[in-house]
N, C-alpha and C positions, 0 to 999 in steps of 0.2 A: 504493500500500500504506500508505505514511503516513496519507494520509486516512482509510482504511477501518479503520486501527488505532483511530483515537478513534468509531468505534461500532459497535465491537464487539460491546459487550452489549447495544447498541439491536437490531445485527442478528440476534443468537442469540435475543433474545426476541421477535422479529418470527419467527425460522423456527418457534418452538417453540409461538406464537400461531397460526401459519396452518396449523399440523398440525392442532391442535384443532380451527380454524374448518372447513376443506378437511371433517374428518369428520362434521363438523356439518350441514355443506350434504347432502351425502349422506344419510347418516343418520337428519337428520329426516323426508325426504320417504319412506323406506323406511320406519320405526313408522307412520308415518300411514297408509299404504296397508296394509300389516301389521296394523293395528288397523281397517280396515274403512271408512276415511274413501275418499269419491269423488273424482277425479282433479279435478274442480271446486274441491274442499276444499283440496285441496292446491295449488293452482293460487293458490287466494286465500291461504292461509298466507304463498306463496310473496310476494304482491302486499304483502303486510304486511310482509315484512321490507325487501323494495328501497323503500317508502314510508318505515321506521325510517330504512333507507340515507339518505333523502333528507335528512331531515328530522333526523338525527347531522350532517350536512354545513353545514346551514344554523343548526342551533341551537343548537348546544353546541361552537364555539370558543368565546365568550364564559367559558362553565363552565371550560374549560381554563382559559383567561386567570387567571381567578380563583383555580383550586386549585392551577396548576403541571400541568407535567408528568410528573413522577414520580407522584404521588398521584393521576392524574386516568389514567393505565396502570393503578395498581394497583386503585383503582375501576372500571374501565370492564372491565377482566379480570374482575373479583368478580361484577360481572354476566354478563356471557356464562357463565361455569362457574355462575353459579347459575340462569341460564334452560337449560341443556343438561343439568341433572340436573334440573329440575321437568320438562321434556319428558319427561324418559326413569319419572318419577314418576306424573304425569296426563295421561289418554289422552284429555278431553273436545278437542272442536275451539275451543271458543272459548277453553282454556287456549291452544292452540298456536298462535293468532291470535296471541296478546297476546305471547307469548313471542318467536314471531320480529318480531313488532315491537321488541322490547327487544334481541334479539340485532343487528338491522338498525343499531338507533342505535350498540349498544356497537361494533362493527368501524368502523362509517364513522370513530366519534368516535376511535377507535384507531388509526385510520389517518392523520388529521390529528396525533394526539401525535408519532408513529413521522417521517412526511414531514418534520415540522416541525423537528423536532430535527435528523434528515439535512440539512436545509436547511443549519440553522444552526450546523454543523459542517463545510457543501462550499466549498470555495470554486469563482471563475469556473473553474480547469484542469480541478476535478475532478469538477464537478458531473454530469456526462454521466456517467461513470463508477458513480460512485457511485447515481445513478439505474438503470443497467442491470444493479449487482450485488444491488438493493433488486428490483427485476421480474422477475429471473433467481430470488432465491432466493424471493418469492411465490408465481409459478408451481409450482416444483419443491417447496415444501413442501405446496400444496395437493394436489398430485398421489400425495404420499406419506402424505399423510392419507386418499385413497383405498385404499392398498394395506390401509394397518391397519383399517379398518373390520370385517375379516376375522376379527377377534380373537377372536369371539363372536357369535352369534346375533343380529340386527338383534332381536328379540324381548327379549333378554333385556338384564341393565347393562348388561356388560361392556364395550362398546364406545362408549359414552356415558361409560363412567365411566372408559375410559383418555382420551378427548378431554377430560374437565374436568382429567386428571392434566395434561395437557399446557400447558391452559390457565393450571392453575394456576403450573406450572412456568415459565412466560415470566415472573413479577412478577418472579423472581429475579434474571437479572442487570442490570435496570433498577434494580432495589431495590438491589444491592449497588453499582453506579458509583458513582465518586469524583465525573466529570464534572459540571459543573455542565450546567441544563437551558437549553433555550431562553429568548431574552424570549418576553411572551404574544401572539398571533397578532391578525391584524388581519384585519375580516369583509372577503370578497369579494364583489362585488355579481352576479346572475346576469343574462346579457341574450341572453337566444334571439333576439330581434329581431336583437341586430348580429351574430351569428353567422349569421342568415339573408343578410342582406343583404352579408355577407364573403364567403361562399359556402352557396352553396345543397347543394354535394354533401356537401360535410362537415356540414352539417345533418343531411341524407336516411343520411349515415352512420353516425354517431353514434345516429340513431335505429332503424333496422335492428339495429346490434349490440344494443343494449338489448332490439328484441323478439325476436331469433334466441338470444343467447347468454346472456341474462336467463331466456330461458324455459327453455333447454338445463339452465341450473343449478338449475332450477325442476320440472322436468320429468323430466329426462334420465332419471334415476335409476328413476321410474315406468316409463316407456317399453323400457326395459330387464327391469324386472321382470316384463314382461306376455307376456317370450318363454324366459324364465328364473329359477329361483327360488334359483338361487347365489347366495352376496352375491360369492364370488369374480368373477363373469359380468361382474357391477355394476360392482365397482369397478375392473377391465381397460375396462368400458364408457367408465368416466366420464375416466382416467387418458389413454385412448388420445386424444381428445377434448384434453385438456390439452396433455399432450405434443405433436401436432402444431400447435395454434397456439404452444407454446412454442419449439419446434425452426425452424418455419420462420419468423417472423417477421421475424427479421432477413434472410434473404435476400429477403422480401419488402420488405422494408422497404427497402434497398439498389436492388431495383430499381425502385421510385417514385421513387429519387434521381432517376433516368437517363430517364427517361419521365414525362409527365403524368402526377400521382396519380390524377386523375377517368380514366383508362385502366384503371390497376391497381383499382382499386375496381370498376371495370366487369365486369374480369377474376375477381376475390374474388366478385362476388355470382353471376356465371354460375356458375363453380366451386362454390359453397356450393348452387345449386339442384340442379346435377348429383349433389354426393354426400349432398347429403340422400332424394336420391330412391333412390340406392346403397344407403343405410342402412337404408331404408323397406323398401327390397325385400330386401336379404341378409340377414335376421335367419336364425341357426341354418345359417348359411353358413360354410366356414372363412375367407373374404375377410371378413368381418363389420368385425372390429375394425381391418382397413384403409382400409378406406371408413370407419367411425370418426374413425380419424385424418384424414384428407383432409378430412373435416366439419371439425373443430377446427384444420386449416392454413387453408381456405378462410374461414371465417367469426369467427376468434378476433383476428387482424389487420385485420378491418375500423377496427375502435375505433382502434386506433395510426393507422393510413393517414388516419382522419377528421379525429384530432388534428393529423397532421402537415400535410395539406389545410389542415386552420384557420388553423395556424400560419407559413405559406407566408405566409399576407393580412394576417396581424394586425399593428398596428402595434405597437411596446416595449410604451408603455404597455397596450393591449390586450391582451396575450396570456393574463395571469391570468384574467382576464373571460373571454375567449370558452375558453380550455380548462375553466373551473369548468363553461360553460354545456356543453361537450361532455358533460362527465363527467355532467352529471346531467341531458343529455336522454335517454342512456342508460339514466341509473336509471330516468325517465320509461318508457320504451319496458319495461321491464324490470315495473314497476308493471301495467302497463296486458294485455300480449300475455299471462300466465298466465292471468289470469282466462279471457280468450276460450280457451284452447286447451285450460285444464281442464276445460271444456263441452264442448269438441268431443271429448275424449279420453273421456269419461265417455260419450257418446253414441255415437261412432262406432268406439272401440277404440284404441291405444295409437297406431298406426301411423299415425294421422293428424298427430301431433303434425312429422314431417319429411317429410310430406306437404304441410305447412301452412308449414313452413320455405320448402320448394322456392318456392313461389307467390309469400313475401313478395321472395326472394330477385332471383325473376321481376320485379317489381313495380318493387323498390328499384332493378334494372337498367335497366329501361326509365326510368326517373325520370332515370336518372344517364346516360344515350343521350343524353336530350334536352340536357342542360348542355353537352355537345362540340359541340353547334352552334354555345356562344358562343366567342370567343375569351377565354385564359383570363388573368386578370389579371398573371399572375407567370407568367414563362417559367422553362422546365425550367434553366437555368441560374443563374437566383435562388433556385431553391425553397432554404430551411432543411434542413441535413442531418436524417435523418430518426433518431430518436432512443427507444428501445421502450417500451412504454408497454400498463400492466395497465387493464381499466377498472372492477375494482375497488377502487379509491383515494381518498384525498380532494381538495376542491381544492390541500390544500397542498404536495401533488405539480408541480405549477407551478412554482411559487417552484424546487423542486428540477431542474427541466428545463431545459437549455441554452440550448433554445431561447426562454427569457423574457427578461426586459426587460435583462438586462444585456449580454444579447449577441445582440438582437433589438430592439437598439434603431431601427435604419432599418426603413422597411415603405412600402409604397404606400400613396400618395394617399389620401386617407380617402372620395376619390369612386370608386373605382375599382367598375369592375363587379365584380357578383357570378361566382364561379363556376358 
């Protein structure tokens, strides 16, 4: 409690940010289809903002460094509430390219302020801690930024223009702290290569999540709308989806301690093809929004199990590196899978979109079959306790997670097989 007394106001403007964003993500992709754009269009919008994602991640620490982090929140805020009211202003599609590109940079670039500061405020007892009540209140404010969607007609402000209220409203108690801010951040270098060669399943998983739960955020929202014209429908759709990978992750999470992770990941990706197929078929079912959730238990903890797979291999000093590179093979996967599904969805009907889940899910499993043939570098009684983890964040969420270099300082052999 000590710990979490000095940021406070970092974490009340971090819940009062992700209500905003959470309505956002929703929100845009329902005017867009609203206004007559093809699930393709929206697919590539969607590709623009996880590309901003990336490319916030990689490019503007530096910008921090230089402005601070008080001022460099209250800028990065002023953008997001002013690409969320020109959304809700201009209906052409190359406006809403450009926009969730801008919105893509400001949250990632926001999320590195937010991590960093938590960082530099945890220390080694509390750092776990304090990382799990940062991912706890994430989750659950995005989730709450579905319910209010509801406010108003996806047609009309109203509901654009409570999410920039909110957005607005997060400067405040950043703006008013006493606390002094973080020093300026130091760039991390990305290396897919040695994340391959650490393990190959937490590669294949990290990328799975990106294209299943990238597109889900991408997509969801349309897919929903093609069986129902409620926004209430929607946002139980999108919420039920959260809530289960929020809920269960940690008993998932708990039992990869106890077991091989490339098991449990085995487990997560058969489950995710089963209830995407549940999903596909129960539309306008009263099981609907259960199979929902089962979708978002099975496939939302892929991301944490891939991380914590990673983190099993990595040596101290590695762990920053190969989790930066988890996090944004992700984005990758995230970038790349809208595009293809908003062709397929425009072509073939809404339904295909966890039709197409199932397949990948299919795919990713067999891939991760073959890695139990090898023998796996780090036995179930080595692994790194397993620790939860959003995979919307920045790299500088590492630094904040236990399992880095200060208490990750031993690791195997840097020849060790791959997983």
């Amino acid at each position: 409690m000590k710990a979490l007394a000095t940021v406070t106001s970092l974490l009340l403007s971090t819940a009062l940010l992700l209500i905003g964003h959470g309505m956002q993500l929703t929100l845009l992709p329902l005017r867009a289809s609203a206004n007559g754009l093809s699930d393709f269009m929206i697919g590539l919008s969607a590709s623009c903002y996880f590309l901003g994602f990336i490319v916030g991640c990689i490019a503007v620490p530096a910008t921090i460094a230089r402005a601070g982090h008080i001022r460099s929140f209250a800028v990065l805020t002023a953008v997001m509430t002013s690409a969320i009211l020109c959304a809700e202003m201009l209906d052409g599609w190359q406006f809403l390219l450009v926009l969730r590109f801008l919105t893509g940079v400001a949250i990632s670039s926001l999320y590195t302020v937010i991590e960093s500061w938590l960082n530099s405020q945890a220390t080694t007892e509390s750092r776990g801690r304090i990382l799990s009540v940062y991912t706890f209140i994430l989750l659950m404010s995005m989730a709450l930024g579905q319910a209010l969607i509801n406010v108003g007609p996806v047609e009309s402000a109203t509901p654009f223009t409570l999410a920039a209220v909110f957005l607005v409203l997060a400067i405040v108690p950043v703006g008013l702290t006493r606390r002094l801010a973080p020093a300026p951040l130091e760039t991390t270098r990305i290396r897919f290569g040695l994340l391959y060669r650490r393990s190959r399943s937490a590669f294949a998983g990290a990328l799975l999540s990106g294209l299943v739960v990238g597109s889900f955020w991408s997509l969801g929202a349309v897919f929903a709308r093609g069986y129902s014209e409620s926004q209430a429908d929607i946002s139980w759709f999108i919420s039920a989806a959260i809530l289960g990978g929020a809920l269960l992750q940690y008993p998932i999470g708990l039992l990869s301690d106890r077991i091989d992770r490339r098991k449990v990941m085995l487990l997560l990706c058969l489950g995710g093809a089963l209830a995407s197929v549940a999903v596909a078929s129960s539309t306008g079912q009263s099981w609907h929004l259960g199979m929902v959730f089962l979708f978002g238990a099975m496939v939302m903890p892929i991301y944490a199990i891939s991380l914590a797979t990673a983190a099993d291999v990595a040596q101290g000093s590695e762990f920053v590196e190969i989790g930066t590179s988890v996090l944004l093979l992700n984005a990758v996967g995230a970038v790349s899978a809208p595009l293809a599904l908003g062709q397929l969805m425009s072509v073939l009907g809404a339904p295909v979109l966890f039709w197409a889940f199932a397949v990948l899910c299919l795919l990713f499993m067999a891939y991760i079959a073959l890695q139990l043939r090898d023998v796996r570098a780090v036995p179930v009684s080595e692994q790194v306790p397993f620790s939860a983890a959003a995979s919307e964040v920045a790299p500088a969420s590492f630094d904040l997670d236990p399992r880095g270099p200060e208490t990750n300082s031993s690791g195997p052999p840097s020849e060790t097989p791959p997983e």
